[in-house]
C-alpha positions as CSV (number, residue, x, y, z in Angstrom):
1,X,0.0,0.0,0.0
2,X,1.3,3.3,-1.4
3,X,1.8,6.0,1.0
4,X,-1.4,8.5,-0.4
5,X,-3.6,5.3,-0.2
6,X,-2.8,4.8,3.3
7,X,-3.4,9.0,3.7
8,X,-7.3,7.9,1.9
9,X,-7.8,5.3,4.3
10,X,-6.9,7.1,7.2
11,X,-9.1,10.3,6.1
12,X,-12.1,7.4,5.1
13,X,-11.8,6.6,9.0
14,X,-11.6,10.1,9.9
15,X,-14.5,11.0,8.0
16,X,-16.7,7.8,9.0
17,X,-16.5,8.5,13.0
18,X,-17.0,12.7,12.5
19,X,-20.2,12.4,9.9
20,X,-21.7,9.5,12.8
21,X,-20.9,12.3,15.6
22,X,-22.6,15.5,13.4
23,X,-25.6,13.3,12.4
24,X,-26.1,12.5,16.1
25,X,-25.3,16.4,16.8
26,X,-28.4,17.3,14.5
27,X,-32.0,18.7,15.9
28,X,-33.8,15.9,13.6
29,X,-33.9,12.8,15.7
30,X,-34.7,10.7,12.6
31,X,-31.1,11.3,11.4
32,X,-29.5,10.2,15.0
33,X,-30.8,6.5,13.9
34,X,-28.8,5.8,10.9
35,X,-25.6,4.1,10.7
36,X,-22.6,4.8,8.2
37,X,-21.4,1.9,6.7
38,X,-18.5,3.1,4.8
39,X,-17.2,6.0,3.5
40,X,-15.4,6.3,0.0
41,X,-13.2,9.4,-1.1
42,X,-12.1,10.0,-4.7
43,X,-8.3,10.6,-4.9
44,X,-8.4,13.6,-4.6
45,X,-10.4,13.5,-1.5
46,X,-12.8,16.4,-3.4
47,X,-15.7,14.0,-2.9
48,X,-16.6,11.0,-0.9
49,X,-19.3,9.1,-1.0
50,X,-20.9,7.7,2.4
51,X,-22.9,5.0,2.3
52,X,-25.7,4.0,4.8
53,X,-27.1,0.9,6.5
54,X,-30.6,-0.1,4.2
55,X,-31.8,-2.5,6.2
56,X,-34.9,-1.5,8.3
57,X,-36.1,1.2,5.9
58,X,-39.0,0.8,3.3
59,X,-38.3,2.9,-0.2
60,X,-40.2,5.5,0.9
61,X,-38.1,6.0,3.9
62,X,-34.8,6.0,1.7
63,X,-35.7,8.8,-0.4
64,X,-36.8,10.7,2.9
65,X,-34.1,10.0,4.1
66,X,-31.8,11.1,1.1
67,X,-33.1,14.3,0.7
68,X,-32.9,15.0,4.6
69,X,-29.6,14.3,4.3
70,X,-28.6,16.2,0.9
71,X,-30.3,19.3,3.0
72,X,-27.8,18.3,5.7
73,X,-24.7,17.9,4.2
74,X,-23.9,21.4,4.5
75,X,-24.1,21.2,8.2
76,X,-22.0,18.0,8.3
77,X,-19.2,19.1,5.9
78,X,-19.1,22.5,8.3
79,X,-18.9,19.9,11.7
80,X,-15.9,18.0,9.5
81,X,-14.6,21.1,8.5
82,X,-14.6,22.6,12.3
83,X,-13.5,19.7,14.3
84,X,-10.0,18.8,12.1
85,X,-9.3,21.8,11.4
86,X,-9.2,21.2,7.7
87,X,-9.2,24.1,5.0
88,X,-11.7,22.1,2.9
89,X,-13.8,18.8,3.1
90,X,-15.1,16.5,0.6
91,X,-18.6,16.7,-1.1
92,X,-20.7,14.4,0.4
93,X,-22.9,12.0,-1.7
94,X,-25.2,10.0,0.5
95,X,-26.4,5.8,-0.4
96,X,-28.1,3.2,0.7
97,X,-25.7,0.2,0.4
98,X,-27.3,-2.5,-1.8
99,X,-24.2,-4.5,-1.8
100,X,-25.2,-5.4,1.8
101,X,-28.9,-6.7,0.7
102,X,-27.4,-8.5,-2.6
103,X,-24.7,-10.4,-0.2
104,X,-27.3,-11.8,2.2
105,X,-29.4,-12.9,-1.1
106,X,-26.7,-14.7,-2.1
107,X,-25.6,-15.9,1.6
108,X,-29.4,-17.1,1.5
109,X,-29.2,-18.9,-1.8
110,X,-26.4,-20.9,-1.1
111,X,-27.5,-22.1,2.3
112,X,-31.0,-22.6,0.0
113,X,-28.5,-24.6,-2.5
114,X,-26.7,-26.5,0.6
115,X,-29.5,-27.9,1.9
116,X,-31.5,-28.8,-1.0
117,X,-28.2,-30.9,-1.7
118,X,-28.6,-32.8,1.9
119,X,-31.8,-33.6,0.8
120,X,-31.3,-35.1,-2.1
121,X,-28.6,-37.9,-0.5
């Protein structure tokens, strides 16, 4: 691992523990309740895309909770922008990670496949 990618990861790590702390800093209760999976700079750390636990939210919640948070993001880059000090902070672009839901479909599917097989001997 280069040295700048090991700068990313440490300012991903950064950047995941500050956005938790200014969404549980924020008047709107509903946004103390979500959790931050992961978050994913581009190399030039000018954006970073944070993505968010899906699980127990219907599609209707996701898109509340989407625009909430692009209303919010000004808020949160100020908070990241405040507490390290930094002269700038990356654009935030807020997801539902899907790659979560697809994995345990497939975890599903091959403990479907696994025993289906012990049936059949």
């Amino acid at each position: 691992m280069t040295e700048a990618q090991i700068k990313l990861k440490r300012t991903e790590a950064v950047l995941l523990e500050l956005i938790s702390k200014a969404l549980g800093t924020m008047n709107d209760k509903r946004l103390h309740d979500l959790s931050i999976i992961e978050v994913v700079c581009s190399r030039g750390k000018s954006d970073a895309k944070v993505y968010i636990n899906p699980n127990e939210f219907k599609e209707q919640e996701k898109r509340d909770y989407l625009k909430l948070l692009r209303n919010a993001r000004p808020i949160i880059e100020t908070y990241c922008l405040k507490d390290q000090g930094w002269y700038r902070c990356p654009k935030f672009t807020f997801e539902f990670d899907e790659q979560f839901a697809k994995s345990q479909k497939l975890d599903d599917l091959f403990k479907q496949i696994a025993k289906d097989k012990k049936e059949e001997e």
